[in-house]
N, C-alpha and C positions, 0 to 999 in steps of 0.2 A: 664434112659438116661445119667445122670451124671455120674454113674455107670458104662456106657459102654464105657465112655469119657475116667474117671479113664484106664481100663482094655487096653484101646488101646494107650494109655500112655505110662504105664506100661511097654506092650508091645515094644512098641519101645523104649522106655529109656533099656530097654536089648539087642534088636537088635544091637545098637548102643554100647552098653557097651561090645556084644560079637563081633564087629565089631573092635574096640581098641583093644581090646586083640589080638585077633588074628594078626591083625597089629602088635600088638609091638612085639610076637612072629617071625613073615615073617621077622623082619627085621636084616640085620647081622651087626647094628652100636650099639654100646654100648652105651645105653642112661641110665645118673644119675640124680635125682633132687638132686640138693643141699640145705639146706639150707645157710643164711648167713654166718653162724659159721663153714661151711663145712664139715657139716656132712649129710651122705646120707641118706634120705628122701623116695626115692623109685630107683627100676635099673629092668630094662630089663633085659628078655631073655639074650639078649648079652653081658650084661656085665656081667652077674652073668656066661657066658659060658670064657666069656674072664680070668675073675678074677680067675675062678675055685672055688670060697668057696662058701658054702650054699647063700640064702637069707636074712636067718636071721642073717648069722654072717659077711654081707655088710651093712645092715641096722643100723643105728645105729652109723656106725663107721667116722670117719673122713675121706674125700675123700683124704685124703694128708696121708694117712697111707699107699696108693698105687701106689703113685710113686717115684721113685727110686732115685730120689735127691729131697730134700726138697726144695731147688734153687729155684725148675720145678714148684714146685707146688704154693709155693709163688708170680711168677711170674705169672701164669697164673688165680690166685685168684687175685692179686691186678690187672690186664689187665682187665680183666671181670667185677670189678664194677668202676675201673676208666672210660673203653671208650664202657660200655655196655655188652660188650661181646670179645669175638677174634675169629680167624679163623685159621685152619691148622697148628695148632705150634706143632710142632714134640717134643715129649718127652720118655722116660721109665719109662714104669710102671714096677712091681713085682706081678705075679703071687701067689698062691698057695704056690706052689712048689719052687717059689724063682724062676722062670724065668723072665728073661728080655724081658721084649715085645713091642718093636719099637709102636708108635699109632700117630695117629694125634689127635688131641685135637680142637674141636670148642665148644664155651660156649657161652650162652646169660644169659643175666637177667633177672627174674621173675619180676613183679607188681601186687601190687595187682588193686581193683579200685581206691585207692586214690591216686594211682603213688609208690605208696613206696616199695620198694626193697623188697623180701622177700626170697631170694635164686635165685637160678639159673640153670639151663642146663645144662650138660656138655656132649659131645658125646667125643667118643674112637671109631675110624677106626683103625684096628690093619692092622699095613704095613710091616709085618716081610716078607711075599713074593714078593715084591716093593725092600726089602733092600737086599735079596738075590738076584735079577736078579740086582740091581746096583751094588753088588760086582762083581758077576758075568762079566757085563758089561765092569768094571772096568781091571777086570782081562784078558780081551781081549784087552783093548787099551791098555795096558801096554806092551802084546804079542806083539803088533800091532807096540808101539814105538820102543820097542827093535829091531825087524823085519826091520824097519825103519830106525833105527839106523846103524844097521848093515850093509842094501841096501844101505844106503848112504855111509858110510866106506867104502865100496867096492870099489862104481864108486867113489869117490873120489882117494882113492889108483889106481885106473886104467887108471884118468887123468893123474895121477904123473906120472906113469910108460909110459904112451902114451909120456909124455912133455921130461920124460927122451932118451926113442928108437928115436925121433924125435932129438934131441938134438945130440947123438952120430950117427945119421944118418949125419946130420950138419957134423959135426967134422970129419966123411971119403966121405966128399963131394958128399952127395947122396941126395936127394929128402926125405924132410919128410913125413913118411907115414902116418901120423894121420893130423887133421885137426881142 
């Protein structure tokens, strides 16, 4: 009887373990545990797809060894145990290969049960497709002002020359034609 308690246990304590996994695989956010000292602890699927380097040569390492200004990374380690965590701060990371890759950053704090801090969270959304359609965007209203610019130049030049025919219309005692 206890025996068969154990076995369906067991059982589900796998169920559920092959249920996490596969989760964290489905998912396309880069998730790292930290611990305190900032060093990586464990990382997903996605970030190990994000990073580009093996497993094992993220584990181990200082999460601050992956982003692109040191500034970034001190900022968003001292934010995360001063006010718990942060939300959506835009930073670069460095790939592999030495690419720069646009991400948003949200992190929380770990506890244990006694309340005390023991690392932390940290997700990577990479937004390098977000920052090409805002150049992109970008690249339009500029079209857009010059275009603008230009339409206005025009009709303003057209007033002028309206205010001027009107004027030498005046001056051989005729009826101005614009209005």
């Amino acid at each position: 009887m206890q025996d068969d308690r154990i076995t369906m246990l067991e059982q589900e304590l796998y169920e559920l373990e092959s249920y996490i996994n596969e989760f964290w695989r489905f998912l396309p956010v880069a998730v790292f545990h930290v611990s305190q000292t900032a060093i990586i602890t464990d990382a997903d699927y996605a970030a190990i797809k994000l990073l580009g380097y093996p497993e094992d040569e993220i584990l181990g390492r200082n999460i601050g060894d992956f982003f692109a200004k040191k500034a970034d990374h001190d900022r968003i380690q001292a934010g995360t145990f001063q006010q718990g965590g942060i939300k959506s701060n835009e930073c670069l990371i460095k790939n592999q290969q030495g690419t720069l890759i646009p991400v948003l950053i949200t992190t929380q704090i770990r506890k244990d049960k006694e309340n005390n801090i023991f690392g932390y969270f940290l997700s990577m959304i990479d937004i390098t497709e977000r920052k090409h359609a805002e150049e992109k965007i970008q690249e339009k209203i500029t079209e857009l002002e010059e275009f603008h610019n230009i339409a206005v130049g025009r009709e303003l030049k057209m007033i002028e020359l309206e205010k001027e025919i009107n004027a030498l219309l005046k001056e051989l005692g005729k009826e101005p034609k614009y209005k």
